[in-house]
DSSP file (Angstrom, degrees, kcal/mol; ACC not computed):
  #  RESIDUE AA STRUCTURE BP1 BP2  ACC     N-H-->O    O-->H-N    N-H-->O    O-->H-N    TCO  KAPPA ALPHA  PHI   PSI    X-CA   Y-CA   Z-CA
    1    1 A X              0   0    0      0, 0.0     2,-0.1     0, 0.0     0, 0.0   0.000 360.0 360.0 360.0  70.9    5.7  -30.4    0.2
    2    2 A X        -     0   0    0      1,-0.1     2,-1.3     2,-0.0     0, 0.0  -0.545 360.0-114.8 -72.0 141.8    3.6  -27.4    0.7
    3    3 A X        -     0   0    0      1,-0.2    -1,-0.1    -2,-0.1     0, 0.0  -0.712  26.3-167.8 -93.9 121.2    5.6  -24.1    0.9
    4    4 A X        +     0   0    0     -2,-1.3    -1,-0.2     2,-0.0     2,-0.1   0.365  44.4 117.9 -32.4 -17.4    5.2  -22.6    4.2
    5    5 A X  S    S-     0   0    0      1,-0.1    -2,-0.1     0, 0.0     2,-0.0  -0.291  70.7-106.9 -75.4 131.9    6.6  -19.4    3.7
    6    6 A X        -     0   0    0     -2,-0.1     2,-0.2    49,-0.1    -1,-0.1  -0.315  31.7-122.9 -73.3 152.4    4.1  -16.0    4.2
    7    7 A X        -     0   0    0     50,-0.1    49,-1.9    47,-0.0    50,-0.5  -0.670  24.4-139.8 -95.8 131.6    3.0  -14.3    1.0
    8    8 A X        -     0   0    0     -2,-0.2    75,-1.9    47,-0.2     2,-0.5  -0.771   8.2-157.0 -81.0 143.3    4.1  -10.6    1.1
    9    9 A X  E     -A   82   0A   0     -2,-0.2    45,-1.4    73,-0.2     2,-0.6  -0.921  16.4-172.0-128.7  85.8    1.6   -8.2   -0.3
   10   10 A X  E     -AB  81  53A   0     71,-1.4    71,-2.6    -2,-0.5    43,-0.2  -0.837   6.1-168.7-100.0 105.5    4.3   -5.1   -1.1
   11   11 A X  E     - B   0  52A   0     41,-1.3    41,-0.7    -2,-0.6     2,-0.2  -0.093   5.5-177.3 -56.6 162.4    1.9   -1.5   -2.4
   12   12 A X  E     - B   0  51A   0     39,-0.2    67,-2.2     2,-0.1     2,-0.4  -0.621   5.9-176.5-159.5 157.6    3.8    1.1   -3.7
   13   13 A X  E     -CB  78  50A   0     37,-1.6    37,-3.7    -2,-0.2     2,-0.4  -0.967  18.2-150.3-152.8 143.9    1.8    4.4   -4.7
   14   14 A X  E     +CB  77  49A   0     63,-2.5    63,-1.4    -2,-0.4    62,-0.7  -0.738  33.9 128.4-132.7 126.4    2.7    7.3   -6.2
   15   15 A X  E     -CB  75  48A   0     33,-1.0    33,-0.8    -2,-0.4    60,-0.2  -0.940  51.2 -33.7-166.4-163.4    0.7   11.0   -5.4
   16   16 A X        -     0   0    0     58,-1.8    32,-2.0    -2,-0.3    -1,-0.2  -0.105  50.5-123.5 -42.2 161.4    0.6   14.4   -4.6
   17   17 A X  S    S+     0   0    0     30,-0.3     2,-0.2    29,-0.1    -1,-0.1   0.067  73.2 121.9-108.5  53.5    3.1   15.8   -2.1
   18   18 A X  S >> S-     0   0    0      1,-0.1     3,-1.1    28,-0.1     4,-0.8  -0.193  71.8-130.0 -50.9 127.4    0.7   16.9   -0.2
   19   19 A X  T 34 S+     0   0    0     -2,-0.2    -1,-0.1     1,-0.2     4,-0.1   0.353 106.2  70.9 -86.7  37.8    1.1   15.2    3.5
   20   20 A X  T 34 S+     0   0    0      3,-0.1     4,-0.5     2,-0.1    -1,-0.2   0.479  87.2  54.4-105.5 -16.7   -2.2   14.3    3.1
   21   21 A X  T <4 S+     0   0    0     -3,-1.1     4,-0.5     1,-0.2    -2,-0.1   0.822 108.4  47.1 -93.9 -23.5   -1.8   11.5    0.4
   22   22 A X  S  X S+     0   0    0     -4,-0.8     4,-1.4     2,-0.1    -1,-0.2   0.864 116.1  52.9 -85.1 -20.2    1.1    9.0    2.5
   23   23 A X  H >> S+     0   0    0      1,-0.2     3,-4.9     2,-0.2     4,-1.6   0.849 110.1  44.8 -64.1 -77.9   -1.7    9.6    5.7
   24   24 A X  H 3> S+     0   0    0     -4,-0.5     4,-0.6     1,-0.3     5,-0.2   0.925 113.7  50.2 -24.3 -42.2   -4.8    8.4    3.5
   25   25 A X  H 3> S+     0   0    0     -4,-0.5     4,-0.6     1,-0.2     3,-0.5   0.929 114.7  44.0 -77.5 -23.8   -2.8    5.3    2.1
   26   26 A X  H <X S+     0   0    0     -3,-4.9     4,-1.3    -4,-1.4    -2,-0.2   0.643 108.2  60.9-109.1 -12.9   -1.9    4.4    5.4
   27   27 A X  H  < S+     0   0    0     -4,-1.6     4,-0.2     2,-0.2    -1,-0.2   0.290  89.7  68.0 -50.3 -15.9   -5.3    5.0    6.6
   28   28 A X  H  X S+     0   0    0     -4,-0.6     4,-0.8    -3,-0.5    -2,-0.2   0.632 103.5  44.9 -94.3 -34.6   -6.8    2.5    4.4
   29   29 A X  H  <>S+     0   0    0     -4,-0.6     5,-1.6    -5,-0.2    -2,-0.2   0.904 107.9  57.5 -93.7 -25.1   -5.3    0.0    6.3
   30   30 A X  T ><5S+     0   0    0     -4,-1.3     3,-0.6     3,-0.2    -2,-0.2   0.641  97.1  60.1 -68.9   3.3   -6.1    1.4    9.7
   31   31 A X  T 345S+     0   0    0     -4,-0.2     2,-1.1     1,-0.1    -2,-0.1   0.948 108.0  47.4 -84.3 -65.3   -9.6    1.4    9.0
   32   32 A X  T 3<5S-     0   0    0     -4,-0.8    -2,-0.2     1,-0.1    -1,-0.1  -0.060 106.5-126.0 -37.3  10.8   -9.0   -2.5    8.6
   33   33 A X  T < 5 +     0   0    0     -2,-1.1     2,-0.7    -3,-0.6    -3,-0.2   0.855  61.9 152.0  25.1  47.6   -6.9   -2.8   12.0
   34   34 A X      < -     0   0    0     -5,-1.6     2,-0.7    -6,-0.1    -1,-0.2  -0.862  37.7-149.1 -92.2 123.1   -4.6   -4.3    9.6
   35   35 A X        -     0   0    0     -2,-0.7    20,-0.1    -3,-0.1    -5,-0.0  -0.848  11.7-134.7-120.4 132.8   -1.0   -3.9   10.8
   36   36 A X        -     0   0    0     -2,-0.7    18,-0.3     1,-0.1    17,-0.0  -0.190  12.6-149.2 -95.6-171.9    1.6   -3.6    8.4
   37   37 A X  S    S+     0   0    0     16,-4.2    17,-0.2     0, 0.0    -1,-0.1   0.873  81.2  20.1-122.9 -43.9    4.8   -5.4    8.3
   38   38 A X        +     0   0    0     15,-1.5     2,-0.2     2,-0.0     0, 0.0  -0.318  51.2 180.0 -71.0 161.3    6.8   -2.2    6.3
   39   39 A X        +     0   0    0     13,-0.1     2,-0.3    -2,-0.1    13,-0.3  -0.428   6.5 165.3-145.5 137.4    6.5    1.2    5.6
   40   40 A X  E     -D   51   0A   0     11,-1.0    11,-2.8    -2,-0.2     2,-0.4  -0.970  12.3-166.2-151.3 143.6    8.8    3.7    3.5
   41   41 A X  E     +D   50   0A   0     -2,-0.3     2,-0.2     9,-0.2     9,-0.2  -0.962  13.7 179.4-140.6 135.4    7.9    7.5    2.1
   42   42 A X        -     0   0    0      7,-1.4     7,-0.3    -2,-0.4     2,-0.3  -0.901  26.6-132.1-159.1 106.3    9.9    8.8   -0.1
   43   43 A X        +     0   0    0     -2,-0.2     2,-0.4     5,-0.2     5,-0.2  -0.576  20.8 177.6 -71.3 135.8    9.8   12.3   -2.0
   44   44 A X        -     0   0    0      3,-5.0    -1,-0.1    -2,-0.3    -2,-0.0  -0.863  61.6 -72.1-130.2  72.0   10.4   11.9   -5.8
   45   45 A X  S    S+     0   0    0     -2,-0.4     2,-1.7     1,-0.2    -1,-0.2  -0.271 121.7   2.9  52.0-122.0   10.0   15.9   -7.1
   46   46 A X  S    S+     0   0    0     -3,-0.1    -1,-0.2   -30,-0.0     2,-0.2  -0.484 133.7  49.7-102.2  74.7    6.3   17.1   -6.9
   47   47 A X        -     0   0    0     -2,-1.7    -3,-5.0   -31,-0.1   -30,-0.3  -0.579  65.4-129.2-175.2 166.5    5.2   13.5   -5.3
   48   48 A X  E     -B   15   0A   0    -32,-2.0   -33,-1.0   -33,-0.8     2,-0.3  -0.315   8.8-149.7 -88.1 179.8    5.7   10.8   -2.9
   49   49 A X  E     -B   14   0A   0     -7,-0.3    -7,-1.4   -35,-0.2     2,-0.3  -0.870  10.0-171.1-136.4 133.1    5.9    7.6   -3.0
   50   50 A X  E     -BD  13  41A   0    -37,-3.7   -37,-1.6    -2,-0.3     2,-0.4  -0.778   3.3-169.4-134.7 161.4    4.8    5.3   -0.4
   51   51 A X  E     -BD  12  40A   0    -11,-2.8   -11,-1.0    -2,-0.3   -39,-0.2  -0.821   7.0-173.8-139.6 164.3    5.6    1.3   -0.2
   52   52 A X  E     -B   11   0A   0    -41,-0.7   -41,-1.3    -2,-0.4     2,-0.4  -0.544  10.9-164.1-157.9  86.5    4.0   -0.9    2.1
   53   53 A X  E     +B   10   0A   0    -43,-0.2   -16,-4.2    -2,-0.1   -15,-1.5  -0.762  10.1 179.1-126.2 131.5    4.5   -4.4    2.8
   54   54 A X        -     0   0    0    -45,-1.4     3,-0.4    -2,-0.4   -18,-0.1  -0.616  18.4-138.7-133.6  83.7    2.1   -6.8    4.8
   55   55 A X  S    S+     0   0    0     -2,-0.3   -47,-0.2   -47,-0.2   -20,-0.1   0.001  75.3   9.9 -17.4 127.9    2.3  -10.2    5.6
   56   56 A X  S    S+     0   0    0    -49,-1.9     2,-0.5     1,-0.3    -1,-0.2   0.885  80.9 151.0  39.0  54.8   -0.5  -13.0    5.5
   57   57 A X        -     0   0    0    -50,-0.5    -1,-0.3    -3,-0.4     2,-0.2  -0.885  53.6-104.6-110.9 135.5   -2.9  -10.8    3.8
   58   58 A X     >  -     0   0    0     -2,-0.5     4,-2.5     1,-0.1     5,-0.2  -0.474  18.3-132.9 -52.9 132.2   -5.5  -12.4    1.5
   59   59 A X  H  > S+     0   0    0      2,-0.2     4,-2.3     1,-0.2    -1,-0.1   0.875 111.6  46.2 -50.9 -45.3   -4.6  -12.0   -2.0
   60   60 A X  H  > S+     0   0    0      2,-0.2     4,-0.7     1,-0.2    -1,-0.2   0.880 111.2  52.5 -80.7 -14.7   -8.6  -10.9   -2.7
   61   61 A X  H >> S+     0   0    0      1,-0.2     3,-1.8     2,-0.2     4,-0.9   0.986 111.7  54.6 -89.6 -55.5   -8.5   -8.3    0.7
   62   62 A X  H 3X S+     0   0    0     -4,-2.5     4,-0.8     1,-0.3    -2,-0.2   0.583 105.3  46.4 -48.3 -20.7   -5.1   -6.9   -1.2
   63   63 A X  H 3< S+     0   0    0     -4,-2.3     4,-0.4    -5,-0.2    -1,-0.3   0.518 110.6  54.7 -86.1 -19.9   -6.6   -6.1   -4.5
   64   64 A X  H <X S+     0   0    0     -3,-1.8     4,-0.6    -4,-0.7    -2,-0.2   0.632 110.4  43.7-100.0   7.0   -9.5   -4.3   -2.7
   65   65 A X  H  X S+     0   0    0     -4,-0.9     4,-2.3     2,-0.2     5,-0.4   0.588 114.6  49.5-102.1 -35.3   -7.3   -2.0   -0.7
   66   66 A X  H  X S+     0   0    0     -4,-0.8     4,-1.1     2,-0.2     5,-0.1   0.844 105.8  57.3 -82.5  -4.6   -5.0   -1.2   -3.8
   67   67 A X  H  > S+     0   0    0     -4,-0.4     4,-1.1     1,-0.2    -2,-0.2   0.955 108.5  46.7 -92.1 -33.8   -8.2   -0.5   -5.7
   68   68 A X  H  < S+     0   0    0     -4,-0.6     4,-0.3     2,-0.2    -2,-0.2   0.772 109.4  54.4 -59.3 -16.9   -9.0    2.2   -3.0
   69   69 A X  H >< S+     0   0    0     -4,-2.3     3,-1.1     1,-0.2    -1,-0.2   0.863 111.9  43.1 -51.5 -38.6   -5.3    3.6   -3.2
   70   70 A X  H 3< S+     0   0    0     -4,-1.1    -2,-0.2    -5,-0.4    -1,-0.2   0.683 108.0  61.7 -97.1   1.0   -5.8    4.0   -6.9
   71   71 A X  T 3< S+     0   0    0     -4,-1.1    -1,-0.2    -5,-0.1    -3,-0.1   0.764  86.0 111.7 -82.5 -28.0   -9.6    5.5   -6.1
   72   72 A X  S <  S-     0   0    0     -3,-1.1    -3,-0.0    -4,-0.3   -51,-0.0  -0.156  73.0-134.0 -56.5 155.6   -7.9    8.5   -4.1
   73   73 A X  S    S+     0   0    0      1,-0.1    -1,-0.1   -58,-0.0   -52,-0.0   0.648 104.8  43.7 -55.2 -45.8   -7.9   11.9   -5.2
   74   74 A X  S    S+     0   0    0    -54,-0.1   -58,-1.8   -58,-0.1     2,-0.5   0.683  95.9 101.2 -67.9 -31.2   -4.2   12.5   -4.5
   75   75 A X  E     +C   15   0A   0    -60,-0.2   -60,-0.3    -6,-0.2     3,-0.1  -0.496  41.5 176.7 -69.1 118.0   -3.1    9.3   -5.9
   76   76 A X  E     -     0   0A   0    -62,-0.7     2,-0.2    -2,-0.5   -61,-0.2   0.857  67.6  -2.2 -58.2 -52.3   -1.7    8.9   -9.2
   77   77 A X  E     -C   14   0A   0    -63,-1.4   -63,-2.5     2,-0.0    -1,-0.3  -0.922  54.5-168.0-166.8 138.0   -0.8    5.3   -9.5
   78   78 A X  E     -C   13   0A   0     -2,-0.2     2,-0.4   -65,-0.2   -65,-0.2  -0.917   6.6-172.0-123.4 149.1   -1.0    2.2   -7.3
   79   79 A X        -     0   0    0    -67,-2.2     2,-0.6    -2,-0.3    -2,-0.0  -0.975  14.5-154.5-134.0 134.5    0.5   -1.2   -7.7
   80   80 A X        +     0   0    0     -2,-0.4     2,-0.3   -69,-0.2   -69,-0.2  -0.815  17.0 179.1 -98.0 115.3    0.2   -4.3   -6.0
   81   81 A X  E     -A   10   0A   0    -71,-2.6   -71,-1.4    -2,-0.6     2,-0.5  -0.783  14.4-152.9-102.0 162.9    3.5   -7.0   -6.3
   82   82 A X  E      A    9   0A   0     -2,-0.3   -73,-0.2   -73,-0.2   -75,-0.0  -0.963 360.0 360.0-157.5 144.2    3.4  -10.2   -4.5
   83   83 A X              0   0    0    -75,-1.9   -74,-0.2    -2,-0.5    -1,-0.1   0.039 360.0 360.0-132.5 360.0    6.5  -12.2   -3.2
């Protein structure tokens, strides 16, 4: 009784608010024709915060896109959940 259901792979990152820092996070999956299932930006005082959610994404290709989110220059902090 394997469960079927697809593992979500939900970002959320925290940066400048620059409009430069939610393109570049969302740029790291268009370099990877990755299309993603979510997306929310939300200003939080001097930064953004951008969530992400993608469906059937490898566990090991999500930990090497949230370690480029946390690699940026604008970014503060990335976290990866998985549901």
């Amino acid at each position: 009784m394997g469960n079927d259901r697809p593992v979500t792979h939900r970002f959320v990152v925290w940066g400048s608010a620059s409009l430069d820092m939610p393109l570049r996070v969302l740029n790291v999956f268009a370099q990877q024709t990755l299309s993603i299932t979510r997306a929310t930006i939300e200003r939080q005082n001097d930064e953004y915060v951008v969530e992400i959610e993608h469906r059937d994404l490898s566990t090991e290709k999500a930990g090497i896109l949230v370690e480029k989110m946390r690699a940026m220059v604008l970014v503060s902090h990335a976290e990866l959940h998985v549901t």
